[in-house]
LUMDRENLUM-141310 format. One record per residue (C-alpha): x, y, z; residue in one letter. Coordinates in steps of 0.1 Angstrom, whole numbers, padded with zeros to 4 digits, always signed. Layout:
BEGIN
XYZa;...
***
This chain:
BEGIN
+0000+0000+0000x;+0029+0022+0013x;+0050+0020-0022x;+0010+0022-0043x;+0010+0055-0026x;+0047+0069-0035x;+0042+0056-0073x;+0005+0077-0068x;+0022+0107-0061x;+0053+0107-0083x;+0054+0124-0118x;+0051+0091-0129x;+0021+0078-0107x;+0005+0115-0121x;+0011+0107-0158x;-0004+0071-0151x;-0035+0089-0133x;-0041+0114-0165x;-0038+0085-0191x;-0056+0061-0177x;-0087+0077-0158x;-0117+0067-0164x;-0110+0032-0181x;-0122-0004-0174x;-0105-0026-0158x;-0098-0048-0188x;-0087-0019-0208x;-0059-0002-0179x;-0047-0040-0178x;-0045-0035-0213x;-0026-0005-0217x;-0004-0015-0186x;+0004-0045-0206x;+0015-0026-0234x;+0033+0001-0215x;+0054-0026-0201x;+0058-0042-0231x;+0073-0013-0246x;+0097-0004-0217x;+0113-0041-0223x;+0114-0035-0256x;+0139-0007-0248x;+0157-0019-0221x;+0191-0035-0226x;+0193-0073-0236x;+0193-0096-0205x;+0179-0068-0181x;+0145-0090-0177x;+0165-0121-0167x;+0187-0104-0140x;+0158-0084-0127x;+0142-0119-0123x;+0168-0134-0108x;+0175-0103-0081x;+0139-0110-0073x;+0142-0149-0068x;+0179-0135-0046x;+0166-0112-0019x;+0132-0136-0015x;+0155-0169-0012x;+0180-0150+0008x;+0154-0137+0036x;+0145-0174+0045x;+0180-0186+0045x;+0182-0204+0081x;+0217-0196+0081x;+0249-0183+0074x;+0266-0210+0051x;+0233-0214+0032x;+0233-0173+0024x;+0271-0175+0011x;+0261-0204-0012x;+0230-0185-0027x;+0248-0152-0029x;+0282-0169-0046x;+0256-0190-0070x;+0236-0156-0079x;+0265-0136-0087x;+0280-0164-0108x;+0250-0167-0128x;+0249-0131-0132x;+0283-0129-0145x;+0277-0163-0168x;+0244-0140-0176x;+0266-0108-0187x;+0292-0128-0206x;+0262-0140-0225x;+0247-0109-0230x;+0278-0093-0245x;+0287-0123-0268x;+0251-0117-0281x;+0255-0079-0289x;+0287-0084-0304x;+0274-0107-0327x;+0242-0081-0335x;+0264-0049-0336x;+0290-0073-0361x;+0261-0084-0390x;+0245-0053-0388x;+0280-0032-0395x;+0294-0064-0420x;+0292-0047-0450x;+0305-0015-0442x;+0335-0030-0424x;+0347-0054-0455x;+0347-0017-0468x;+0367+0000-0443x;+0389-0031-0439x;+0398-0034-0477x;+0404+0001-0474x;+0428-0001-0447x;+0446-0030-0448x;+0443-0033-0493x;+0419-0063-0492x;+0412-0065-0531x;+0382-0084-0538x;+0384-0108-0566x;+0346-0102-0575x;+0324-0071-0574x;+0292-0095-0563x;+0311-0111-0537x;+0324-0077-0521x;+0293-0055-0522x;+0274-0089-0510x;+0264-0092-0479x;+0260-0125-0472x;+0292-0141-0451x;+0331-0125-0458x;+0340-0113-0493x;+0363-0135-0513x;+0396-0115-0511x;+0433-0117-0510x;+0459-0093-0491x;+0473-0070-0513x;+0506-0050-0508x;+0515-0011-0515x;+0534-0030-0545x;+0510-0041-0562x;+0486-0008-0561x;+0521+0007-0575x;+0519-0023-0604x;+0478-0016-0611x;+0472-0022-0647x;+0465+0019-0647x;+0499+0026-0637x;+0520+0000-0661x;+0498+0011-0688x;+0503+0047-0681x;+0542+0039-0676x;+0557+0054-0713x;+0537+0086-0707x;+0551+0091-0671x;+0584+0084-0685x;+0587+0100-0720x;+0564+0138-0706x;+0586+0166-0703x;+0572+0172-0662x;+0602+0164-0645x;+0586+0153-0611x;+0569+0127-0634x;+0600+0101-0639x;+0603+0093-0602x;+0565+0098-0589x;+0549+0070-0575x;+0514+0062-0585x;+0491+0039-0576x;+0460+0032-0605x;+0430+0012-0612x;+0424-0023-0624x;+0405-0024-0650x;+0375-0046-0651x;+0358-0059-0691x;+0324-0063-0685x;+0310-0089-0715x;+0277-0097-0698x;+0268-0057-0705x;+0256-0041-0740x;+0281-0030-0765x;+0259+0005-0767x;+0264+0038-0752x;+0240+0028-0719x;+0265-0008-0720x;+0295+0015-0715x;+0287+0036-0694x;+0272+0009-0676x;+0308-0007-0673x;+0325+0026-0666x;+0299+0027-0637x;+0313-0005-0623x;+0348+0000-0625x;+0346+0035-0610x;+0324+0017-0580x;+0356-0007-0578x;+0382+0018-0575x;+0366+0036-0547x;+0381+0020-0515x;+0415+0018-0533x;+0412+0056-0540x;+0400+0062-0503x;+0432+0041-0492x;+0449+0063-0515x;+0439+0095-0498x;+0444+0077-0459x;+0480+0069-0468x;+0487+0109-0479x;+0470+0121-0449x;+0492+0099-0429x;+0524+0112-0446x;+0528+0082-0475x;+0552+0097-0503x;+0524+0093-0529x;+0522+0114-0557x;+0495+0110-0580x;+0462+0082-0584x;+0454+0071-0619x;+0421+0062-0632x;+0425+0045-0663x;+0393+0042-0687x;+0396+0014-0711x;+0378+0016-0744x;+0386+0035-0777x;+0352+0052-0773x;+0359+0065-0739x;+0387+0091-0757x;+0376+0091-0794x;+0369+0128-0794x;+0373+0159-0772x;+0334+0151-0768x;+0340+0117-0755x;+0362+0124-0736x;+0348+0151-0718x;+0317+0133-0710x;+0340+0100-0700x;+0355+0126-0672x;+0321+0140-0660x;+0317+0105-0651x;+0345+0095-0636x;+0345+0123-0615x;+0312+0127-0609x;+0316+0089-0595x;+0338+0094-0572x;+0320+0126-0557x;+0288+0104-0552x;+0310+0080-0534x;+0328+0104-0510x;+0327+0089-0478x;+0328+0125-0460x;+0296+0131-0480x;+0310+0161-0499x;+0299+0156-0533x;+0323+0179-0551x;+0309+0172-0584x;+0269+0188-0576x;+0282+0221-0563x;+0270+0250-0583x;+0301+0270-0586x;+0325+0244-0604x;+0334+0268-0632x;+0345+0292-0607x;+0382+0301-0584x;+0370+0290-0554x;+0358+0255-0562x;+0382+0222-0562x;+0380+0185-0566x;+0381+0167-0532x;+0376+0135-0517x;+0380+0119-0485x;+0388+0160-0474x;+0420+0156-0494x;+0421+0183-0522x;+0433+0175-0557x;+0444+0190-0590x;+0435+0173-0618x;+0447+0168-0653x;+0437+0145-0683x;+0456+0121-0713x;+0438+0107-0741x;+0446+0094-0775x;+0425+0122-0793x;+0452+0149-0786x;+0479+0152-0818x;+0515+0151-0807x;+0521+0190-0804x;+0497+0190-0773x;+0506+0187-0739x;+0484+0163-0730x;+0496+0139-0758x;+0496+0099-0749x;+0529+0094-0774x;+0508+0064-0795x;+0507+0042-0760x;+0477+0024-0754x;+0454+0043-0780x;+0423+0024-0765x;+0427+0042-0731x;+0419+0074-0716x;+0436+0086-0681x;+0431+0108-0655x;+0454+0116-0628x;+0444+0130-0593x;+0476+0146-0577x;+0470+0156-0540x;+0478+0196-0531x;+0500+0175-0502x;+0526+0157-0528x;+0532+0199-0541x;+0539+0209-0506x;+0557+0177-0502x;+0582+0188-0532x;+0588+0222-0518x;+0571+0239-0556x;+0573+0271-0554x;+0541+0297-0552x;+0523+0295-0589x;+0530+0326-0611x;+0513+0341-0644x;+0530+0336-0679x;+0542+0367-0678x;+0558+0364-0643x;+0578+0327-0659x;+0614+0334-0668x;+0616+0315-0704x;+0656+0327-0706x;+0671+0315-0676x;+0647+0297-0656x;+0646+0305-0618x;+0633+0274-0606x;+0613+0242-0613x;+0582+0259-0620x;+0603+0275-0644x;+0622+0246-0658x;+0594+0223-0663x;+0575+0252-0681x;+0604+0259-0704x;+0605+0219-0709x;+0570+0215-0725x;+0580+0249-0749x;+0612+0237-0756x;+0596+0205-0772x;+0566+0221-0789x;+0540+0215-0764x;+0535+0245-0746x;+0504+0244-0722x;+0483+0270-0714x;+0491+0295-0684x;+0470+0321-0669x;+0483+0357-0663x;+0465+0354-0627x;+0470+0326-0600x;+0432+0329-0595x;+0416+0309-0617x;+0391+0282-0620x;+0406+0247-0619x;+0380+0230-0634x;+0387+0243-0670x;+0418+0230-0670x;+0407+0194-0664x;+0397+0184-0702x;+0418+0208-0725x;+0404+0218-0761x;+0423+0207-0789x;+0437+0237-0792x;+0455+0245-0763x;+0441+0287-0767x;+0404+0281-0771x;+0380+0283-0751x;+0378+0262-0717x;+0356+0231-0719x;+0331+0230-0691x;+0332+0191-0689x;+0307+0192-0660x;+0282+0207-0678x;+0260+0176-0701x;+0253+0207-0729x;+0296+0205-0733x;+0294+0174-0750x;+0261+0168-0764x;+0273+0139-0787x;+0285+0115-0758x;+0261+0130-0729x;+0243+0093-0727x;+0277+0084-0711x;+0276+0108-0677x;+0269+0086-0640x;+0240+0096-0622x;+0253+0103-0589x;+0223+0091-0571x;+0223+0058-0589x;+0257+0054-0582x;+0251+0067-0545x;+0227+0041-0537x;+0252+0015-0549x;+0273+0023-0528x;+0252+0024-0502x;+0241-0011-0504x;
***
């Protein structure tokens, strides 16, 4: 009676009073029911048990008829309580482990460079991904970076002979369409592959790694037939890998990509871009020298492996000294002159970074806005979604 009284005149006891005035019996026994239902439903795993057995504890304990018999019960209550928590925890391991599974295959292949050997069996969720342990090595020796090998070695950049780069693998897909919705279809896929890579990529340059560029390799004559194609093969690529952030940034949807302030990030590391493929002639600078004429390639270098070289501040093109260069900014512009493949510089150091990305075939007309569908009418069929590729992910 004493504790019906101190539950009657709690805040509790009053909310019971207000909700449950002027009810039936059968009806408060009812919503009691369900009350309590829903408070178990809430508490902690295990917590009805041990409340149970305290219960059974100080009853038993009270008509213990002595001293032995109440050392016995107590050391037999606490050991079934701690055989009850051991239990408990081994149970919400195993919850808080299938319900995170798939985003720690993720997070683990990202870390460690577990490589899965099929895309069905990594973004599956059904029991460990079929994978194999892969070294820093063999991101150096991708099929992106071997492929891309005679263009690091014969371009007149001369941090480019002794950069390390880690690429992509490229994937054929032969169960898709040969069309333009097959392709980009496959270029879909592969960019989905090289995501955790890419993220491991940008995890090793935060911690310091002396990496200096990531290469995306796009495999298919059509993906780089034209300025067109090419331009919408990029949108997609990076529009991709924006969808995919993990920080959520989504570099790629921001309204002001054709302006100063705007830059291409991922996993909060900032990069500067630039762009090979076959359709440029031999006099421009982003020429592929004849190797690998079915591929395309874009590079992501990180603003960290600059800072990591010492480069010195950029400078306009009137600002370069083309006589007697002052420095390596210098040199490696009078390089690209020297051999007829002069790029374009801007007379101000504030200047939008995305129009440099894709450069016309001409290296002084006008900037191609890639990111814009309009660009490239002819190949538009071939940019990503970034929801669709969004939800991929997610799953």
């Amino acid at each position: 009676r004493r504790l019906w009284l101190k539950l009657w005149s709690s805040p509790c006891g009053l909310r019971w009073s207000l909700c449950y005035s002027g009810m039936s019996a059968e009806r408060l026994l009812q919503a009691a029911l369900a009350d309590v239902r829903r408070l178990a439903s809430k508490a902690p795993p295990g917590a009805l048990p041990r409340a149970v057995a305290a219960l059974c504890y100080s009853s038993l304990l009270r008509r213990c008829p002595g001293e032995l018999p109440a050392v016995l019960l107590t050391a037999a209550f606490l050991a079934g309580l701690f055989w009850e928590a051991r239990r408990t925890s081994r149970l919400q391991e195993e919850q808080t482990l299938a319900r995170l599974a798939p985003l720690l295959r993720v997070a683990e292949f990202a870390q460690k460079g577990m490589e899965p050997e099929a895309d069905a069996r990594f973004l599956s969720t059904r029991g460990p991904p079929a994978c194999r342990l892969w070294s820093e090595e063999d991101f150096v020796r991708s099929q992106a970076c071997i492929r891309l090998a005679d263009v690091k070695r014969r371009t007149h950049c001369l941090f480019a002979n002794k950069a390390t780069l880690w690429g992509n693998d490229w994937v054929e897909r032969p169960d898709l369409a040969s069309d333009a919705s097959g392709r980009r279809a496959a270029l879909e896929a592969n960019v989905l592959r090289s995501v955790p890579r890419f993220h491991r990529f940008c995890l090793e340059v935060k911690a310091g790694a002396g990496l200096d560029a990531f290469v995306f390799e796009a495999r298919g004559a059509y993906f780089g037939a034209d300025v067109d194609s090419f331009a919408a093969t990029v949108r997609c690529v990076l529009k991709g890998f924006s969808a995919a952030d993990p920080c959520g940034m989504g570099c790629m949807s921001k309204s002001h990509i054709g302006k100063a302030s705007w830059y291409f990030q991922f996993a909060r590391e900032s990069f500067f871009l630039t762009s090979f493929a076959p359709c440029y002639s031999e006099n421009h600078p982003r020429y592929q020298f004849g190797s690998h004429p079915d591929s395309c390639f874009i590079l992501f270098q990180p603003e960290m492996a600059f800072l990591r070289h010492d480069l010195p501040p950029d400078r306009g093109r009137s600002a370069t000294n083309w006589e007697e260069p002052a420095d390596i900014r210098d040199r490696i512009r009078v390089n690209f002159k020297k051999h007829g493949r002069e790029y374009r510089i801007p007379e101000t150091v504030s200047y939008p970074p995305a129009e440099f990305i894709v450069s016309p075939l001409d290296v002084n007309d006008a900037p191609i806005r890639f990111w814009e569908a309009r660009c490239c009418p002819a190949a538009a069929g071939a940019a990503i979604q970034p929801s669709e590729l969004r939800e991929e992910v997610e799953q």
